[in-house]
N, C-alpha and C positions, 0 to 999 in steps of 0.2 A: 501790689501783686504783679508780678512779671506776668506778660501777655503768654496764652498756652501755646501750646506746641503740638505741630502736625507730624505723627509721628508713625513709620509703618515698618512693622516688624515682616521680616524675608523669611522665610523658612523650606523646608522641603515635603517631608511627608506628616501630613496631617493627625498623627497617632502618638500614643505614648507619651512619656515625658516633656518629649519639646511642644509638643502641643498643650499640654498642662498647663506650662511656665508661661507662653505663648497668651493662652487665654487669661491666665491671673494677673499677669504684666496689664494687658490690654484692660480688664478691669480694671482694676486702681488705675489707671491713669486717665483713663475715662474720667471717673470719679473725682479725681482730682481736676478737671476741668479741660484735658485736653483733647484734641481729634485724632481718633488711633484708628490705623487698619490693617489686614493682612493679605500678603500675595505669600502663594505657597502652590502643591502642589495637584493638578487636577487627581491623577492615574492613580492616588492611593485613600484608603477611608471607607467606610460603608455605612450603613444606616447609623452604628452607632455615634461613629463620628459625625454625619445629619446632623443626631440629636446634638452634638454638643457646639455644633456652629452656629446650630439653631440659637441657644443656650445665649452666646456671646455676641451675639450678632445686633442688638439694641445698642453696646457699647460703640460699636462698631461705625464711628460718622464717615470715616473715609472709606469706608467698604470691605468687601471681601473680591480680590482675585485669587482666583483659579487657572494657571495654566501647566500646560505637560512638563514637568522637572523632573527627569531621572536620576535614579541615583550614580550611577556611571558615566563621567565625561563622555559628551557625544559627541556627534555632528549636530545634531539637532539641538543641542546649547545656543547655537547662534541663531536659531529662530527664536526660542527661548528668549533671549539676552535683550532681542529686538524689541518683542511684545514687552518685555517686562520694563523696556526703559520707556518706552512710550507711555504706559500706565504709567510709570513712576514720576514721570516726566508733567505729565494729567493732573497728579495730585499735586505736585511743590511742595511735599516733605519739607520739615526741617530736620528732621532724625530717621536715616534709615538705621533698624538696627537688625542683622544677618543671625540667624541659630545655624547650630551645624554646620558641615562643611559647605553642602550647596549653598544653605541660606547666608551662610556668608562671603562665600563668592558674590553671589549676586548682588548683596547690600554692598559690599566695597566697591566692586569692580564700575556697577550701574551709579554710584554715587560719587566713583571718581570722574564717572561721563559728565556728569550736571555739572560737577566743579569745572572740568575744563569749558563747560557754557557758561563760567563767571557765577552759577549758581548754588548758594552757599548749601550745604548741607555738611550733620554730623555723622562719619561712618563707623557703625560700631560692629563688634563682633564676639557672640558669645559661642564655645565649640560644644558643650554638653559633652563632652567626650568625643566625638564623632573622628575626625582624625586621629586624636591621639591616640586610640586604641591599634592603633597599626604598630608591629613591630618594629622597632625602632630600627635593625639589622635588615629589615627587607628590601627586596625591590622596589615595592609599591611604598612601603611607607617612607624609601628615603624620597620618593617622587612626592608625595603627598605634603610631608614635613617638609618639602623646601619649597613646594609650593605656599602651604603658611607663613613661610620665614619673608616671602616676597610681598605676598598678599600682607604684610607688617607697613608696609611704605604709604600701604591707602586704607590704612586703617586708625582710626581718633582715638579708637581706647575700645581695650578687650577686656574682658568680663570673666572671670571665674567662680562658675557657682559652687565650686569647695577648693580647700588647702590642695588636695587631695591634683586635682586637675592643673593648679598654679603651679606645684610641683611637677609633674608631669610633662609640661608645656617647657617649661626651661633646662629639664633633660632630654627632652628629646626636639625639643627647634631651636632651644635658646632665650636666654633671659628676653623680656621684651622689650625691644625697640620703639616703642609708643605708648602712649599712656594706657596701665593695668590698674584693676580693682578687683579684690573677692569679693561678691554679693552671692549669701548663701541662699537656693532655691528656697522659699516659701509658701508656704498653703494658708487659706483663706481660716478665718474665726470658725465659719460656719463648718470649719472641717473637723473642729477639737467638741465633738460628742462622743460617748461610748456605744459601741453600736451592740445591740446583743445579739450572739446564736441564735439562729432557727432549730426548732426542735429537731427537725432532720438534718442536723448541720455534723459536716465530713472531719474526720481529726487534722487536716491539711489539704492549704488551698494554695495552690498558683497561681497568679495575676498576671497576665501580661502577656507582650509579644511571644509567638511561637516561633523563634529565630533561636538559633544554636548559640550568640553571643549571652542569648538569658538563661541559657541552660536549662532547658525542661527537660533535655536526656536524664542529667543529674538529676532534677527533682522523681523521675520516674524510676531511676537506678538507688537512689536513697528512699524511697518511699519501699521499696520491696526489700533490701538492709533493714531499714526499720520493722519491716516484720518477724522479721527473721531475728532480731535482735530481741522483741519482746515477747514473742512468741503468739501471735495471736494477729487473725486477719484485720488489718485497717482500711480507713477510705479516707478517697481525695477528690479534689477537684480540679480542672484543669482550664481558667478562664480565660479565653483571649482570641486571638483570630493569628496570622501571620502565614509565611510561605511553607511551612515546614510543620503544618497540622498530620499533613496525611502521617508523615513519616513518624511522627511520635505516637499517633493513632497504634501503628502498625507495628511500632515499639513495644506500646503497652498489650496487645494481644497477643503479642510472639513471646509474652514472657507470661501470659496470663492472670494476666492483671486488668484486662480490660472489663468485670465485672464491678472492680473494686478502687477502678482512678479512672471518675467520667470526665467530660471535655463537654464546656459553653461554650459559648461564641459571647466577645466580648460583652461589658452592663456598664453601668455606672457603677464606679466604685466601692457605692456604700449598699449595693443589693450583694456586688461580689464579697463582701466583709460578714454581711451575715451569715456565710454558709460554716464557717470554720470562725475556732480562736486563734490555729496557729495561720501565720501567712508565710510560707517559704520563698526566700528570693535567693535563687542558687544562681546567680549569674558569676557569669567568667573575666567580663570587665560591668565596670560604671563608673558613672560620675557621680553625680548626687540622686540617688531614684526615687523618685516621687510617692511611690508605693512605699519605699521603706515610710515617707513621714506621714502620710497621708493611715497610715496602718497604724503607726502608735498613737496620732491625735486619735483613733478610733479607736484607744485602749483595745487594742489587739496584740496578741503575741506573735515579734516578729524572731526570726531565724533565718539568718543570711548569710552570704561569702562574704568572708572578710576582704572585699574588693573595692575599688575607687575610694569614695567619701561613705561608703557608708559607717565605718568606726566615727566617722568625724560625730554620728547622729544615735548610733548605739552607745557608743563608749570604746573606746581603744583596747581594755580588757573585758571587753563584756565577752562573756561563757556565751551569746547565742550566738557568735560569729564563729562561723567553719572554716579550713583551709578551702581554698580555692581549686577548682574543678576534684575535690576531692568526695567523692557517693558515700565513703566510707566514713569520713567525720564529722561530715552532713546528717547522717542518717545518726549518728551517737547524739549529735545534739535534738534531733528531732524525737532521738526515742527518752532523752531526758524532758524533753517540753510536757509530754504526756503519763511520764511515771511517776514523775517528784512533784509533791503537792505545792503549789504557788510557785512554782519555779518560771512562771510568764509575772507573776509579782514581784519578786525578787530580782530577776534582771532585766525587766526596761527600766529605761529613762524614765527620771520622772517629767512627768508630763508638761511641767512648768519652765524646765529644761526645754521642752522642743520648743513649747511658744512663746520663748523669750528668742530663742535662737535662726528659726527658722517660718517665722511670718510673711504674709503676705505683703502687707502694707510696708515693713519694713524693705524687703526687698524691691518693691516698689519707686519707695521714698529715695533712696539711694539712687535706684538707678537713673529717675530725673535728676538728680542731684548732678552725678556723673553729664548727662544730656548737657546741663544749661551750662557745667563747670566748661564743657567741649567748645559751646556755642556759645561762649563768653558773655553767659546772661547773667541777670541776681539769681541765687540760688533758691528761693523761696517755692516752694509749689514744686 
């Protein structure tokens, strides 16, 4: 058995998908016998994110930091850059591995500092989307894309967690110049139960960030289509936190609908599943969404943008994928979710389908695989 490895995943803001990945990664490898920690970032998260660091925090032998990471290059990066290499530096990593754009700035750039002190480490870097989503023709995104293309030089090996992003990455910065792999996101065993309706449960639920890239305009502007389509008053729900709550808030009452699409404040996943069967995920970009799989292990009916990876996990012709930023083909398929008898039967995946393709352990296994392949060890563990 090759000796474990000290391993500390970078990231930026504590919420969402990357933090999902983030915590499932650092599991299993726990698990598997090694010493994992995370630095990320103070200024984002609230009680429910607590619970969930709370949650991970046993696995956790090398720690948690917290320090300020914006999402905007600053000035204040290089106080940042400081503190984070001194931590880094504390622990003696043998695997920093970066998410997102910040998080992996920081794991290459702080990892190329250790190597020039003769000290070995391997730098990885996965993007979850995070840059790519930039227009490929803009200002900012030819700034950002050649920032990645350069940031390619101090990097070991990058990570695409679907097709969907690997393609993406070579149209818009270029094939990669370092070692690549797809390792597709995966969710834990304990996540493939069925979960059932609550007797008060809404005909449609939105999960997730309140930012304009997930589209809850769309899910508010297709929810009230929908009505109008079947002719009769429906409900929803609206779970998450984010910067741009008030503004949808203000959405839904200016069109009056705020009797009939209320707003949580984020839960753990499996309390937000029981309100609803359908789960709408009208985003305008993604990568691989954690909701979309985390929703079908929980034999729930999902209806999405046909955006990033997610056909990679419904199916390329599946009926419940919409055009993109479109209320009007959205809202067709949401008002067939609820008219046509089994039609949430009839088109998901089967369920055997997602947990052969998209597990935890597996994605796990792989990506030490990847680690020891970097740091020229036995592959085993």
């Amino acid at each position: 058995m090759a000796r474990p490895l000290r391993i500390l995943h970078c990231f930026r803001s504590p919420v969402g998908g990357v933090f999902r990945h983030v915590r499932d990664l650092a599991e299993e490898q726990s698990k598997a016998g090694h010493e994992v920690g995370i630095l990320c970032d103070s200024l984002t998260g609230g009680e429910h994110e607590d619970r969930l660091f709370d949650d991970i925090a046993p696995f956790l032998t090398l720690g948690i930091i917290r320090l300020p990471i914006r999402r905007q290059i600053t000035l204040s990066d290089t106080a940042t850059l400081w503190k984070s290499y001194k931590e880094i530096k504390s622990l003696r990593p043998d695997v920093l591995h970066g998410h997102g754009a910040k998080g992996g700035l920081l794991a290459r750039v702080l990892g190329s500092a250790l190597r020039v002190n003769r000290y070995r480490v391997a730098r990885l870097y996965t993007a979850h989307g995070g840059s790519l989503h930039f227009p490929r023709a803009s200002l900012q995104g030819m700034l950002v894309h050649s920032m990645e293309r350069m940031l390619e030089f101090l990097t070991d090996g990058l990570i695409f967690i679907c097709d969907f992003e690997r393609r993406t990455y070579e149209r818009k910065i270029g094939k990669p110049r370092t070692r690549s792999v797809m390792i597709y996101n995966g969710i834990s065993e304990r996540d493939f139960r069925g979960i059932p309706t609550r007797s008060d449960s809404v005909h449609f639920v939105y999960i997730g960030m309140l930012r304009d890239l997930k589209g809850p305009d769309l899910f508010v502007d297709a929810f009230a289509k929908t009505e109008r389509l079947i002719g009769r008053p429906l409900s929803a729900l609206m779970i998450g936190d984010g910067p741009d709550r008030d503004k949808y808030h203000r959405m839904m009452v200016e069109r009056g609908l705020g009797h009939r699409i209320g707003m949580l404040p984020a839960m753990r996943v499996h309390e937000a599943f029981a309100v609803s069967q359908n789960v709408v995920v009208p985003s305008r970009a993604e990568a691989m969404p954690y909701i979309v799989l985390e929703a079908l292990a929980a034999e729930k009916t999902v209806i999405a943008s046909r955006v990033g990876g997610i056909p990679e996990a419904l199916g390329e012709n599946s009926a419940a994928l919409a055009k993109p930023e479109d209320a009007d083909d959205l809202s067709r398929v949401m008002a067939e979710a609820i008219t046509e008898p089994q039609w949430g039967r009839r088109n998901m995946p089967d369920i055997g389908t997602i947990r052969s393709n998209f597990s935890a352990s597996v994605m796990a296994r792989d990506t030490l695989h990847l680690y020891r392949n970097i740091l020229g060890m036995d592959t085993d563990g």
